[in-house]
C-alpha positions in Angstrom: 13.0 17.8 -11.8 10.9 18.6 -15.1 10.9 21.6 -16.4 8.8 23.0 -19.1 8.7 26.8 -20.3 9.3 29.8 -22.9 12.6 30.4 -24.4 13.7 33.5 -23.7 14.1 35.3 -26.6 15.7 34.0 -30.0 13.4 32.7 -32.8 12.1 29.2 -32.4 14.2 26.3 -33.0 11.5 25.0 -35.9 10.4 27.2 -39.1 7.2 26.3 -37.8 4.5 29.4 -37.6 1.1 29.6 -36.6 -1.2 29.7 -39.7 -3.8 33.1 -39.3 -6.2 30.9 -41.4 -6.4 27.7 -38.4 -8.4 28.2 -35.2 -5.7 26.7 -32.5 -6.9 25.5 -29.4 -2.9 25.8 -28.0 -0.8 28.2 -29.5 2.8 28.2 -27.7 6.2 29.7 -29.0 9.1 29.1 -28.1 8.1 26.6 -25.5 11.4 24.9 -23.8 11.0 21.0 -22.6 13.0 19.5 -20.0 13.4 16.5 -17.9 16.2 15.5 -15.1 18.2 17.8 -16.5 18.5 17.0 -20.3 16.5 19.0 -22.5 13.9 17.4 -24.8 12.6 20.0 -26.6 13.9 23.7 -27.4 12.4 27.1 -28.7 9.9 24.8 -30.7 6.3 26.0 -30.8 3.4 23.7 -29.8 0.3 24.2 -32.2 -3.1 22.3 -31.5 -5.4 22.9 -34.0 -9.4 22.6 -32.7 -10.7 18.7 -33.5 -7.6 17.9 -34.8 -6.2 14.4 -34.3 -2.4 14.4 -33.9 -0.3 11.2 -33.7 3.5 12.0 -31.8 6.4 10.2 -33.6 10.1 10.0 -32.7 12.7 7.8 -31.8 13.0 6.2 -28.4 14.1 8.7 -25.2 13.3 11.6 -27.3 10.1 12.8 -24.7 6.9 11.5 -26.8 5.5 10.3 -23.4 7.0 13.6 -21.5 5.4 15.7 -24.1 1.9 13.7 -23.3 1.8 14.3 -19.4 3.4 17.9 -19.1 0.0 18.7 -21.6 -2.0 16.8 -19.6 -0.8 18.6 -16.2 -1.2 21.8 -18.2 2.6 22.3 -16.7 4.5 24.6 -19.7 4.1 28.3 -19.3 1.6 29.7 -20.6 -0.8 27.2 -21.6 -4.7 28.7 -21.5 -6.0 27.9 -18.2 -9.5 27.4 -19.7 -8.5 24.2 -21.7 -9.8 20.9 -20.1 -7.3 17.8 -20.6 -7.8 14.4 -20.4 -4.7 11.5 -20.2 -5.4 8.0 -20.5 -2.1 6.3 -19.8 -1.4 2.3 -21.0 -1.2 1.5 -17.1 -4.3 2.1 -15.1 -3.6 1.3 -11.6 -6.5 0.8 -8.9 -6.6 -0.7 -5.8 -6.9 -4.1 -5.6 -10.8 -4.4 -4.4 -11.7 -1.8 -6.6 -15.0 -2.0 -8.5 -15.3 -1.2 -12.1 -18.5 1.1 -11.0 -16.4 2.7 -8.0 -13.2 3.0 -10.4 -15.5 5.4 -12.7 -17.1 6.8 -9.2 -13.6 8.3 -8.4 -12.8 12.0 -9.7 -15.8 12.8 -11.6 -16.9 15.9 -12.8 -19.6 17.5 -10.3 -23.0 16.7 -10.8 -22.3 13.6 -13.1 -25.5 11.2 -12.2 -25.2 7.4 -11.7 -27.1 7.0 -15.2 -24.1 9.2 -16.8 -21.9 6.5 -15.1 -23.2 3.5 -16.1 -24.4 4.9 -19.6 -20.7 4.9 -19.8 -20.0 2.2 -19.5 -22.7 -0.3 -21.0 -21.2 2.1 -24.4 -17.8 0.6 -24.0 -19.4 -3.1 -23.7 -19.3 -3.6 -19.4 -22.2 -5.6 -19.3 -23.9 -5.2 -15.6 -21.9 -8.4 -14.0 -18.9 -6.6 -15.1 -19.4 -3.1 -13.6 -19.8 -5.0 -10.5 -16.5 -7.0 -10.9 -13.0 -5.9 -9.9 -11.0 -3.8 -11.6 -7.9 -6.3 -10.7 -9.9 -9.0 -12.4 -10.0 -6.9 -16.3 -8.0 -7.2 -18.6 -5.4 -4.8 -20.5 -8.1 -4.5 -23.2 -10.9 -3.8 -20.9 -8.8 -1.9 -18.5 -8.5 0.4 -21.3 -11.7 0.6 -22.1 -12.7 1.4 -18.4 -10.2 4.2 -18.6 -11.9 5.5 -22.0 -14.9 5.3 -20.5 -14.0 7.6 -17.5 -12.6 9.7 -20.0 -16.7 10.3 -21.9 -17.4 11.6 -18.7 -15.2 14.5 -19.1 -15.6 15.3 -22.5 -12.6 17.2 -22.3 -11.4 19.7 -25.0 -8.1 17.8 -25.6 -7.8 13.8 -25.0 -4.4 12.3 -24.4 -3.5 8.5 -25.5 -0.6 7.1 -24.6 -0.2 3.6 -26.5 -4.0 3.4 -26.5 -3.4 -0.3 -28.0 -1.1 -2.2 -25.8 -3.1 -5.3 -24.8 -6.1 -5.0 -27.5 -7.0 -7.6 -29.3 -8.0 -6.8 -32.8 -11.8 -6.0 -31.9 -11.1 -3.7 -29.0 -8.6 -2.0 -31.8 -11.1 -1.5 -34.1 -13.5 -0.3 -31.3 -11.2 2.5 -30.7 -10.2 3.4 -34.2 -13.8 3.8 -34.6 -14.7 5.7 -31.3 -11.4 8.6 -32.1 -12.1 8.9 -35.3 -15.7 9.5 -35.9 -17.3 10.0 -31.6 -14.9 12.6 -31.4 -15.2 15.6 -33.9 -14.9 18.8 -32.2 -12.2 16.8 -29.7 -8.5 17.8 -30.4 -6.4 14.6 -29.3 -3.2 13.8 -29.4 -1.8 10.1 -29.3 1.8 7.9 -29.1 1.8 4.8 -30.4 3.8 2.5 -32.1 1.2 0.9 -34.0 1.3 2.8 -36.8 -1.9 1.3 -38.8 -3.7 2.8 -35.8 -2.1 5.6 -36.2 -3.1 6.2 -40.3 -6.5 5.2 -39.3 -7.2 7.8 -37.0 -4.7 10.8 -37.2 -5.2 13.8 -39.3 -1.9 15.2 -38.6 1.5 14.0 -37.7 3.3 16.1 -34.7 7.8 14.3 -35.6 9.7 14.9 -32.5 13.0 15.3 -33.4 16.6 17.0 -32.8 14.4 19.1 -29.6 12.0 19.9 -32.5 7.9 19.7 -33.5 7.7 19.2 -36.6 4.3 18.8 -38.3 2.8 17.5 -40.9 -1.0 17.9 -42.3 -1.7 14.3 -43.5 -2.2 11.2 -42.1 0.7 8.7 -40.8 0.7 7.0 -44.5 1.6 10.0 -46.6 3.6 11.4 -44.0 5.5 7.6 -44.4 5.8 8.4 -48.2 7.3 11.8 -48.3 9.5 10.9 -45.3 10.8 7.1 -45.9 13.8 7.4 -44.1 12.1 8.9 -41.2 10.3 6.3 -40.7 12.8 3.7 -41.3 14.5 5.1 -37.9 11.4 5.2 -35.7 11.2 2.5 -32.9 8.8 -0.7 -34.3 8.8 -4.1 -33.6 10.5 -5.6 -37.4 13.1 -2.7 -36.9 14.4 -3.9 -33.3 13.9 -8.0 -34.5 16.2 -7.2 -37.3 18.6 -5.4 -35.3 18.5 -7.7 -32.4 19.2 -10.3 -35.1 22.2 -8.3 -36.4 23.4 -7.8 -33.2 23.1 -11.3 -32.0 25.1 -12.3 -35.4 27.9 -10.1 -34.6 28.0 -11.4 -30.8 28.9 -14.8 -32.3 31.2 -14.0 -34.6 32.9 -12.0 -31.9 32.9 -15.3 -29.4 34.3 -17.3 -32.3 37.1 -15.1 -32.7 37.5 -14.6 -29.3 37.8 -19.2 -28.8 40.3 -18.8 -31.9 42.9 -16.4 -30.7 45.7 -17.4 -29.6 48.9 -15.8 -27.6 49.9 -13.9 -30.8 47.8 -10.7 -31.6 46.1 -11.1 -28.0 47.4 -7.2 -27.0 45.9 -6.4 -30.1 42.3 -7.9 -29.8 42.3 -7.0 -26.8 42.4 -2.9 -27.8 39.5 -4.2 -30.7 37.4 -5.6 -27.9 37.7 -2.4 -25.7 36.7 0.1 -28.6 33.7 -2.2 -30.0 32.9 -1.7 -26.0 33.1 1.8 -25.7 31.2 2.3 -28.8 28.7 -0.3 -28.4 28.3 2.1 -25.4 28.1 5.2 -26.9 25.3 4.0 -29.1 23.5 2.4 -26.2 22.9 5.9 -25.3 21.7 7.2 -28.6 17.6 7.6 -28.7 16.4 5.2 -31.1 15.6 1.4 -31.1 18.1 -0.8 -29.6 18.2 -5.0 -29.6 17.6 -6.8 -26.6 19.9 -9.6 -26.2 18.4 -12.3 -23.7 20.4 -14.1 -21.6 21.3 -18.4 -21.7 19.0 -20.2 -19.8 21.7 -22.9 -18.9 20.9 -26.6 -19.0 18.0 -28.6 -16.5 19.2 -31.6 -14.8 17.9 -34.4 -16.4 16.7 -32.8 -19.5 18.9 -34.5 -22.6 17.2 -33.0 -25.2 15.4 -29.4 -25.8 12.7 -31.4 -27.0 11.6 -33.0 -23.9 9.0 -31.2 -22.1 9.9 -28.3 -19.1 6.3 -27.9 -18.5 3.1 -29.3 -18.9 -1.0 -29.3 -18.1 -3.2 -31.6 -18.3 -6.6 -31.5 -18.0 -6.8 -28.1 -16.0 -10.0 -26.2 -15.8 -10.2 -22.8 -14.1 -13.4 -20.1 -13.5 -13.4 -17.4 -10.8 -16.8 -18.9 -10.5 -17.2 -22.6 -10.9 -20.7 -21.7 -13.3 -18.6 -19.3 -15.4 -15.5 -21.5 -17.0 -12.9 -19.7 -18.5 -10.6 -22.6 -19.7 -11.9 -26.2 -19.7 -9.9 -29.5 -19.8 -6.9 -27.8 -21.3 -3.3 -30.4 -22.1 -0.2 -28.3 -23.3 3.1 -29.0 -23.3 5.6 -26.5 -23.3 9.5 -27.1 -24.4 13.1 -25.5 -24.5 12.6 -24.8 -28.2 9.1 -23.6 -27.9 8.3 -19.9 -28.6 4.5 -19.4 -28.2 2.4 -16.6 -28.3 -1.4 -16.3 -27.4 -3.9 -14.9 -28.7 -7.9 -14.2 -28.3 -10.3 -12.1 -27.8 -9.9 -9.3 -24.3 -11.5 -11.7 -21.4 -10.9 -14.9 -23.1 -8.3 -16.0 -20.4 -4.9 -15.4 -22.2 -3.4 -13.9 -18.6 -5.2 -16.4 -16.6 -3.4 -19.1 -18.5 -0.2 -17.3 -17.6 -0.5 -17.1 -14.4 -1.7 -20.5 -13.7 1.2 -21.4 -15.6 3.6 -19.8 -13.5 2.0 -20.9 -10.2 0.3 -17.9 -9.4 -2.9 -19.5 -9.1 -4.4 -23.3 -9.1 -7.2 -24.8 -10.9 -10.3 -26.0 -10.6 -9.2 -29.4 -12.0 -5.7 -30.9 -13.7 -2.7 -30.1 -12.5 0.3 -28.2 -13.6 4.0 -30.3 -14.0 7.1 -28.2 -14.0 10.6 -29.3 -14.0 11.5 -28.9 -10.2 14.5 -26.7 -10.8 12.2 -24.8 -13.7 13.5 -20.6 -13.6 10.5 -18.6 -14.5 10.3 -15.1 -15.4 6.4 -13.2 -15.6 6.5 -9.9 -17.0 2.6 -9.0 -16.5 0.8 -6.5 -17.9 0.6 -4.3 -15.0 4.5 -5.1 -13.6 5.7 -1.2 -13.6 4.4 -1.1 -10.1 7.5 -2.4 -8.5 9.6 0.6 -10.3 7.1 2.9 -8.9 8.4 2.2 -5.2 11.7 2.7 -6.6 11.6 5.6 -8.6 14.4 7.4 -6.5 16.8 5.3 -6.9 19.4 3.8 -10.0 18.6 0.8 -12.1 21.8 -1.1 -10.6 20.5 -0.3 -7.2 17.2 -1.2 -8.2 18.4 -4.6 -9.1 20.9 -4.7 -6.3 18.0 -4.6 -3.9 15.2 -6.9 -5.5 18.0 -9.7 -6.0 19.8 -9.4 -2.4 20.8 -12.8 -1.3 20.4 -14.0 -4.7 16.5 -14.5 -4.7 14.1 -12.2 -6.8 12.5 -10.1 -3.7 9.6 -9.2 -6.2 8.6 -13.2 -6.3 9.3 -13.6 -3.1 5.6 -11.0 -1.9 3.2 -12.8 -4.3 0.4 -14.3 -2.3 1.6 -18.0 -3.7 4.5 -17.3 -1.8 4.0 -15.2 1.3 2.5 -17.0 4.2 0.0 -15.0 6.1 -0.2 -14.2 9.4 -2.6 -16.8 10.5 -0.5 -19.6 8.2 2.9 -18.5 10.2 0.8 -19.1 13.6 -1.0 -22.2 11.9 2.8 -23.8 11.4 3.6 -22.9 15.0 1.1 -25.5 16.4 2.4 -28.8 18.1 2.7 -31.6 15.2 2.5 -29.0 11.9 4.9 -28.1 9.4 7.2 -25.4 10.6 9.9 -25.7 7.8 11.1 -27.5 4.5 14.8 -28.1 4.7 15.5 -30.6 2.0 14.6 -32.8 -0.9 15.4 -35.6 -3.2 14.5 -37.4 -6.4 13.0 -41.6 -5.6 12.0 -43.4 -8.6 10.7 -42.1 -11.6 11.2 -38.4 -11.1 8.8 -38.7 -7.9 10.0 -35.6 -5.4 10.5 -36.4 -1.5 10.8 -33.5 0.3 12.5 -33.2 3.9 9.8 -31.2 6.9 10.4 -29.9 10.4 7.5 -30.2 12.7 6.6 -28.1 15.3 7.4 -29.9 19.0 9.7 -32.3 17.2 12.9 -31.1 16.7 14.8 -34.1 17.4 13.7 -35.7 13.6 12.6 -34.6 10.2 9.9 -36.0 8.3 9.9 -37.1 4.7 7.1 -37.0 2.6 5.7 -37.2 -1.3 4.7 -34.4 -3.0 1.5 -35.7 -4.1 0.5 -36.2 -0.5 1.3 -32.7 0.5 -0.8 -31.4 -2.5 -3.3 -32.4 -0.3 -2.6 -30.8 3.1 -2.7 -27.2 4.4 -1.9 -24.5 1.7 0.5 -22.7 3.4 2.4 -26.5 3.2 2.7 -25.5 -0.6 3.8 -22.1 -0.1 6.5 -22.9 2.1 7.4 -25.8 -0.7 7.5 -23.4 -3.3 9.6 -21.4 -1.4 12.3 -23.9 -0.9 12.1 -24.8 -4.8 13.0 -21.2 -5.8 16.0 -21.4 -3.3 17.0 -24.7 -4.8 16.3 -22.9 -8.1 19.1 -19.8 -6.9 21.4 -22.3 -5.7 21.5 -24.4 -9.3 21.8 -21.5 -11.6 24.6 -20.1 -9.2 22.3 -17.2 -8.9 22.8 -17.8 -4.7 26.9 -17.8 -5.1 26.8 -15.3 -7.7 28.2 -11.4 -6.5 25.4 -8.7 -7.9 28.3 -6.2 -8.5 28.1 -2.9 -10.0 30.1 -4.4 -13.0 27.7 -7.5 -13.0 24.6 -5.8 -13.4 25.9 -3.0 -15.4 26.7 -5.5 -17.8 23.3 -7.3 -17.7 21.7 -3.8 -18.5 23.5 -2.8 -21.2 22.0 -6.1 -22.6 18.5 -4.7 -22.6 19.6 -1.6 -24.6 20.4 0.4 -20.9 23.5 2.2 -20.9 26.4 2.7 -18.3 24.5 6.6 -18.1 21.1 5.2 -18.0 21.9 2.8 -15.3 23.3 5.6 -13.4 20.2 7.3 -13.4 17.4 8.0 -11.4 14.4 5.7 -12.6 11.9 8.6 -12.0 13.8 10.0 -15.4 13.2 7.1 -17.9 11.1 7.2 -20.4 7.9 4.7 -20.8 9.9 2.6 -22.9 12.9 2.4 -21.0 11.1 1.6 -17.7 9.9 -1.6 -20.2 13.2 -2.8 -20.8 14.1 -2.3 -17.2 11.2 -4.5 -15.8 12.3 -7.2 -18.4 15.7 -6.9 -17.5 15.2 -7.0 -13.9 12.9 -10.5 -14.7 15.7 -12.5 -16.2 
């Protein structure tokens, strides 16, 4: 359960005072922060000066994101009742056949006109196609800027941003940076991010979370950077957890060297080494700040000699959600062991439908996409957290328990290139069609076979090409792709493999979770550490 109240009695944990000569908007003392049962944030005050704009630093775990929505929801005692509070979260989740126009529709303030809405809007840059298209369809960049949109309508006294950039290309960045910091002056807003050139760019004042403390600073994130270097050197960033995943990754070889050198002698005594590195490696697992992620071998693909040789490829593929409005045309790439890509382009270019045309979750137009049949894929999409939000009650080991029961990612298993629908199943229960795949093999030149049971003929199986069931019923494809991710399970020993307690605790501690982390109650984790779940749960 959160909690969030006054202290009672005793002065407040920061020197921090209310200056007579600033008009607040909230003034708190002695304000007490807690979540699940581990306070955040003790006898600290929580001063919010009038069209101030404050960015929120601190290490990971330390209740940035906490801090956000217990404002938003207005939930510490005491806060003025009269204040109205707006939170635009990095996810925005909508129903699937959602409009952009309906999205805005939904909770409005009374009396808002259709004009307001769409005036809205066409200020963000939805042109009118786009305010009739779905929600599902947008972006992360536009997604955003549908939920600051919705946010104009409010005009509320304090705006909330929580990692405002996630997804924005550099446009939609400086979009942003422009709209905070001059649309908004008699707005107070307060805003977590870890991009901290955003951050200079638009914050007046810097809010350090820190030891269950507010500490705040009157400049921008810049000077507060050069008065407080070490500080910053300890807050979460992208160079800071590369060079410590690097450092970590160094010291895990070393260790595996050592460990293939030892012999009998000294054995008793490495082994006592091993088990304190463990239990501190554990103890600082736990510790609120940024921790490496160390990813796991991918293991070796049959056939595949070299990690130069190709584990995926396209050639020619054109896709539109509208034949007359293209989003990639005639595109070849070829994707190896060694490769680490990243893509980039402007918010709508297509960067996610790539993806997911890549991974299978949709076809093209034209072209085709070649993967190595025993290929293990894992998509972490923009908008993943939804499949910790069904499991917010229970631990991350259970979590993971669950999705991979019978050694076969659950998650995968419900995407609609997967699941057959009900008219498919009854489609494959009609005399002469495909009821079942049940094996396959490799003729020729890498050409796959694969072994069918028909419906009405269950005396014989049927062998046929790949390319030739391209070509028939799609739920034929489904229940192919199906039987490739169980061959998939079987040759990574993912199918054999026990998901123990001691396995997956293992796997966690990985991704920076810890033995009390994993423990834990997902509903308690921080926006961060739901991150490195998701990721962890994907490979």
């Amino acid at each position: 359960e959160e909690k969030g109240g006054r202290a009672a009695g005793g002065p407040p944990a920061s020197n921090v005072q209310p200056d007579v000569n600033k008009e607040y908007l909230v003034q708190l003392e002695g304000i007490v922060l807690a979540f699940a049962s581990r306070v955040l944030l003790r006898r600290t005050s929580l001063l919010l000066e009038k069209g101030q704009r404050y960015g929120i630093v601190g290490g990971n775990g330390v209740g940035k994101t906490t801090l956000l929505r217990r404002v938003a929801a207005r939930d510490i005692n005491g806060f003025p009742a009269d204040i109205s509070c707006y939170f635009v979260e990095h996810e925005i989740l909508s129903d699937k056949d959602d409009t952009v126009i309906n999205f805005m529709r939904g909770l409005v303030p009374e009396g808002t006109t259709e004009e307001t809405l769409v005036q809205a809007l066409t200020d963000v840059g939805f042109t009118d196609a786009m305010q009739q298209g779905g929600v599902s369809a947008l972006s992360g960049g536009w997604r955003m800027k549908l939920a600051i949109a919705r946010s104009m309508l409010h005009a509320p006294d304090l705006l909330i941003l929580d990692e405002p950039t996630n997804h924005l290309d550099v446009a939609s960045v400086a979009w942003l940076t422009d709209y905070v910091a001059k649309r908004l002056p008699d707005t107070t807003v307060m805003i977590v991010s870890h991009e901290y050139t955003f951050l200079n760019d638009v914050c007046t004042a810097i809010i350090h979370i820190h030891d269950q403390c507010l500490d705040y600073h009157d400049c921008g994130f810049n000077q507060f950077q050069e008065a407080n270097p070490e500080i910053v050197a300890g807050l979460p960033t992208v160079d800071n957890a590369a060079k410590k995943a690097d450092a970590a990754m160094a010291k895990d070889l070393e260790a595996r060297k050592a460990e293939l050198g030892t012999g009998e002698e000294g054995g008793e005594a490495d082994a006592a080494a091993t088990k304190e590195a463990e239990r501190k490696a554990l103890e600082e697992a736990e510790r609120p700040k940024a921790l490496p992620i160390v990813f796991p071998d991918g293991g070796v693909l049959e056939g595949l000699r070299t990690r130069s040789k190709p584990v995926m490829k396209c050639e020619g593929m054109t896709f539109g959600y509208t034949p007359d409005k293209l989003l990639l045309k005639k595109v070849d790439c070829k994707l190896t062991r060694t490769a680490r890509l990243a893509l980039t382009g402007v918010n709508g270019a297509g960067k996610t439908t790539l993806m997911k045309l890549l991974f299978g979750e949709m076809d093209p137009l034209e072209g085709e996409v070649w993967k190595h049949h025993n290929l293990r894929m894992a998509y972490v999409a923009q908008h993943s957290m939804h499949h910790l939000e069904e499991n917010l009650e229970t631990s991350p080991i259970v979590y993971i328990q669950q999705r991979f029961f019978k050694g076969q990612d659950r998650e995968v298993a419900k995407m609609d290139f997967l699941k057959l629908t009900e008219e498919e199943v009854e489609m494959s229960k009609m005399s002469g069609e495909v009821c079942a795949v049940i094996g396959r093999q490799e003729r020729g030149k890498g050409q796959l076979w694969y072994e069918l049971n028909k419906t009405g003929h269950s005396d014989k199986s049927f062998w046929e090409p790949l390319q030739s069931l391209k070509f028939k019923d799609k739920y034929i494809m489904k229940m192919v792709k199906n039987y490739d991710e169980k061959m998939k399970a079987e040759a990574s020993g993912l199918a054999i493999r026990p998901i123990t307690v001691e396995e997956v605790r293992k796997h966690l501690n990985d991704f920076g979770i810890g033995p009390l982390l994993a423990d834990s109650k997902i509903k308690r984790f921080s926006a961060g550490q739901r991150s490195r779940l998701g990721l962890a749960a994907a490979l």
